[in-house]
C-alpha positions in Angstrom: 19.1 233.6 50.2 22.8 233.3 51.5 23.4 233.3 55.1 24.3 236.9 55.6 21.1 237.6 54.3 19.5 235.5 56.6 20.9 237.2 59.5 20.7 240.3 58.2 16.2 239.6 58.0 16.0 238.1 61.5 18.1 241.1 63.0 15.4 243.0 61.7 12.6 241.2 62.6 13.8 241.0 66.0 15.5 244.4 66.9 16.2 243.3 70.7 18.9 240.8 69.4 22.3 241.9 68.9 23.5 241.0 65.0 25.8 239.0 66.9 24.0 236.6 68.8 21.8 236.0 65.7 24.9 235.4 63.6 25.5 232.4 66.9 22.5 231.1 67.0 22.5 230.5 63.0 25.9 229.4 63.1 25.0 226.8 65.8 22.0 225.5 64.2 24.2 224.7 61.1 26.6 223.0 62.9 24.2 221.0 64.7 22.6 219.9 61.4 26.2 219.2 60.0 27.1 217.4 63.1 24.1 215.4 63.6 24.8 214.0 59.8 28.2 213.9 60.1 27.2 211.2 63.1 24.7 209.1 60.8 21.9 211.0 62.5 19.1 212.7 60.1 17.3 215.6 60.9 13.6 216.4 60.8 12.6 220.2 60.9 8.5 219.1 60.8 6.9 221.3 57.9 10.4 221.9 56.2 12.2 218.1 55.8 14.3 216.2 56.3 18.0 216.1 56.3 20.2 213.2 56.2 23.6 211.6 54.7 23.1 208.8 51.9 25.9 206.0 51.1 27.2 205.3 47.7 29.1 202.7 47.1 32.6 202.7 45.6 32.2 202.1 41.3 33.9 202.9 38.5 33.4 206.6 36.8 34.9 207.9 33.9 37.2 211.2 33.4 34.6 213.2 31.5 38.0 214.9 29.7 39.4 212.4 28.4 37.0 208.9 28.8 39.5 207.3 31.3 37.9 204.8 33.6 39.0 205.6 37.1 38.2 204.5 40.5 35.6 206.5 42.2 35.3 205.6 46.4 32.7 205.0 48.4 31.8 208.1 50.2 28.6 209.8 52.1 26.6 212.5 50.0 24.1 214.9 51.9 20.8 214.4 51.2 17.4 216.4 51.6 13.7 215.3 51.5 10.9 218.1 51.4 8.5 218.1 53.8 4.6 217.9 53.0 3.8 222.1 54.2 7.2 222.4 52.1 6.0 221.1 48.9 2.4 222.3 49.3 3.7 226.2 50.0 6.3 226.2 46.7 3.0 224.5 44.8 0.0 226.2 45.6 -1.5 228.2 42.6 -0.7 232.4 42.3 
């Protein structure tokens, strides 16, 4: 599911909300999120997960192309751990 299609099924669902303030309130949920990371913060949606930002430390990588070694910085990388209701839902049996 993108984000248009998101909007798209809660407009629906919820007929007395303009497409426009559900496009907002999306939007301003994923900002939050991206904010709250950006920040060193993580964020815990109980039943859904976790969201936070994980460290990696600077190393040396190579150029897949050509085998070159080159220098690779450290940097932040998003990271997301399922929540138990999460994992239970996407493995119950069919």
């Amino acid at each position: 599911m993108i984000r248009s299609e998101l909007i798209t099924k809660l407009v629906r669902e919820n007929p007395h909300l303009r497409r426009r303030d559900v496009e907002r309130i999306v939007n301003t949920i994923f900002e939050e999120i991206t904010e709250a990371m950006a920040n060193g913060n993580r964020v815990e949606l109980r039943g859904f997960g976790v969201f936070s930002a994980k460290k990696r430390n600077a190393r040396l990588g190579r150029n897949p192309r050509t085998g070159e070694r080159i220098a690779v910085e450290k940097k932040h990388v998003p990271f997301f751990n399922a929540g138990k209701l999460l994992r239970l839902r996407l493995n119950r049996s069919s």
